[in-house]
Steps between C-alpha positions, in 0.01 A plus 500: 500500500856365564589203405429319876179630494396356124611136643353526792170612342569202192586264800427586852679386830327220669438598842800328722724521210824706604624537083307709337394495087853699411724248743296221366608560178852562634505168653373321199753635286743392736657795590631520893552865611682456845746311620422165773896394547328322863294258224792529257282725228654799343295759255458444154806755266282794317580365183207246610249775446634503131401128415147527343330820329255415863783483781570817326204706522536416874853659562373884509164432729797309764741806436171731604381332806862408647563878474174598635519282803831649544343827543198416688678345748782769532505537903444915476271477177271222659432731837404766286264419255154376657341382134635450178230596258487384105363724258468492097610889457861681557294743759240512787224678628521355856125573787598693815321553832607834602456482904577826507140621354355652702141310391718172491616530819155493627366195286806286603429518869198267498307639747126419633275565213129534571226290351426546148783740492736500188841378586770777465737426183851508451595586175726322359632713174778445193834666542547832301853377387546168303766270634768504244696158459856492408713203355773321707709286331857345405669336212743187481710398224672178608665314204411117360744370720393646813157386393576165370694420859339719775232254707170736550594489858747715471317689225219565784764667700593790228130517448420570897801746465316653253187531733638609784695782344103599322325466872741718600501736273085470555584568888642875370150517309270406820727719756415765309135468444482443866664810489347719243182319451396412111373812399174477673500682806656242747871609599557322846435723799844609654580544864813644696621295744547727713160647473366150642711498823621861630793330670664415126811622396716344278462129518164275485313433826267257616197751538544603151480172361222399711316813380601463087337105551183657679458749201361230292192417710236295471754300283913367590803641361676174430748596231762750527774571289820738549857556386798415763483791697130467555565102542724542787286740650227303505682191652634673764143591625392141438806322663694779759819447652530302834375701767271548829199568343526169235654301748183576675278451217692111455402469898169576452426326172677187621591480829139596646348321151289874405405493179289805313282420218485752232183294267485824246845419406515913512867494661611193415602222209657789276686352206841724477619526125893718398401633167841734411251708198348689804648871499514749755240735544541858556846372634304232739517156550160327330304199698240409212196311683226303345244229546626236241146394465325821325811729419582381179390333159734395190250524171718260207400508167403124422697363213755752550742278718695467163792237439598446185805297313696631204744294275828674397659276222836713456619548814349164685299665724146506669301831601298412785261811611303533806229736559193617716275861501390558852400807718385571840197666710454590834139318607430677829669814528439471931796130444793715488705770676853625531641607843805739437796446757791773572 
């Protein structure tokens, strides 16, 4: 358990409450974490972490969920990564549904079954390959001073530094599991774009995209990540230059008040991410698609979201570490594909 979740269990969150048991005891210890200049209240200096052998034991559970929250909320990392899953082991057996059995296949159809019938099954079977989690992690060494005068607001900032730099280097992790697949038989299907429209050549078109969205039927392709070439490619399909044809569109849309409803969301409401770890492949520009939803799962080792505090007596100085062992699995295989560009 970490440390939130002991409190909370000792002393749960009344329902309405907005602090929970680890703010609670923030609050009673009188320790303010963010600046209010509107109400004329400014955070507490670290050095108030340092008062009591308690405020103490607090300071690496606030170092751990500042930089978590960081990451979690990391704009690419937090379209990627459909579940964050705790576990109390360094690796993972993970259950797949392989759609592509044939017998699968069948089961998952749900069609008419007659009376007293069995239903068909879908199997749902452990991964041959454990998940294998690997620490992320930084270390500070800021000196008495810096500790005795720095306010924990602007501590917060290094500390979301530190997460953003970890989510990203997560993002490299994901990309390529998307990618690759985690060792169990799920590398994302690849398709040319110019296999999906014959009239391709070097640059994107509309009935390519159209047809790389439509490839994830009976679910959405709402997430899709690329470097800059890829980017631009893709907003230039999505927004054209000015001329007949979209000033047409804008007259029809507007001027005559046409609207189309798409209600499978198939073609539409894609979230566009730049992500500059994604590489060419066989010398061609990579879209990577998935649905956000069932693509991807982080598995963290609980406990390991390390942050610990060293005194250095010579020199003055503190060691702050920061830690975390995480890995990543593909859930459905069918969530994610790459379409391959000229």
């Amino acid at each position: 358990m970490t440390l939130s979740m002991f409190l909370e269990s000792q002393d749960p969150t009344p329902e309405g409450e907005k602090l929970d048991a680890f703010e609670r005891l923030m609050k009673e210890a009188g320790i303010v974490t963010k600046d209010l200049p509107e109400k004329n209240l400014f955070s507490s200096k670290v050095e108030a972490f340092y008062r009591t052998d308690g405020t103490k034991a607090l300071f690496p559970e606030y170092v751990a969920r500042t930089l978590v929250q960081a990451m979690t909320e990391y704009p690419v990392f937090k379209y990627l990564v459909a579940a964050r899953t705790p576990i109390d082991s360094n690796v993972y057996k993970a259950a797949y549904l392989d759609l592509d059995d044939a017998e699968n296949k069948k089961a998952t159809q749900m069609r008419r079954v007659t009376e007293a019938a069995d239903l068909p099954v879908a199997k749902l079977r452990l991964g041959e390959t454990a998940i294998t989690l690997y620490k992320y992690g930084r270390a500070i060494q800021p000196s008495y001073e810096v500790i005795r005068r720095m306010s924990i607001n602007i501590l917060n900032k290094h500390i979301e530094a530190i997460g953003i730099q970890a989510a990203d280097n997560k993002v490299a992790e994901i990309l390529s599991i998307i990618k690759d697949g985690d060792g169990n038989n799920n590398a994302a299907t690849s398709y040319k774009a110019k296999d999906l429209d014959s009239a391709f050549s070097t640059a994107l078109t509309r009935t390519a995209w159209i047809k790389f969205l439509l490839k994830f039927y009976p679910r959405a392709c709402n997430t899709v990540v690329s470097n800059e070439d890829g980017l631009i490619q893709i907003l230039e399909v999505l927004y054209p230059a000015s001329s007949a044809t979209a000033q047409m569109d804008e007259l029809i849309a507007n001027g005559l008040n046409v609207a189309v409803r798409l209600p499978q969301n198939l073609v539409t409401n894609v979230t566009l991410l730049y992500s500059p770890h994604i590489e060419k492949i066989g010398g061609k520009v990579p879209i990577y698609g998935l649905n956000r939803e069932s693509a991807i799962e982080e598995i963290v080792e609980v406990g390991s979201t390390i942050s610990e505090v060293e005194k250095f007596i010579k020199n003055q100085t503190h060691l702050m570490t920061v830690s975390e062992n995480s890995g990543f699995r593909k859930i459905l295989k069918k969530s994610s594909a790459i379409m391959t560009l000229e």
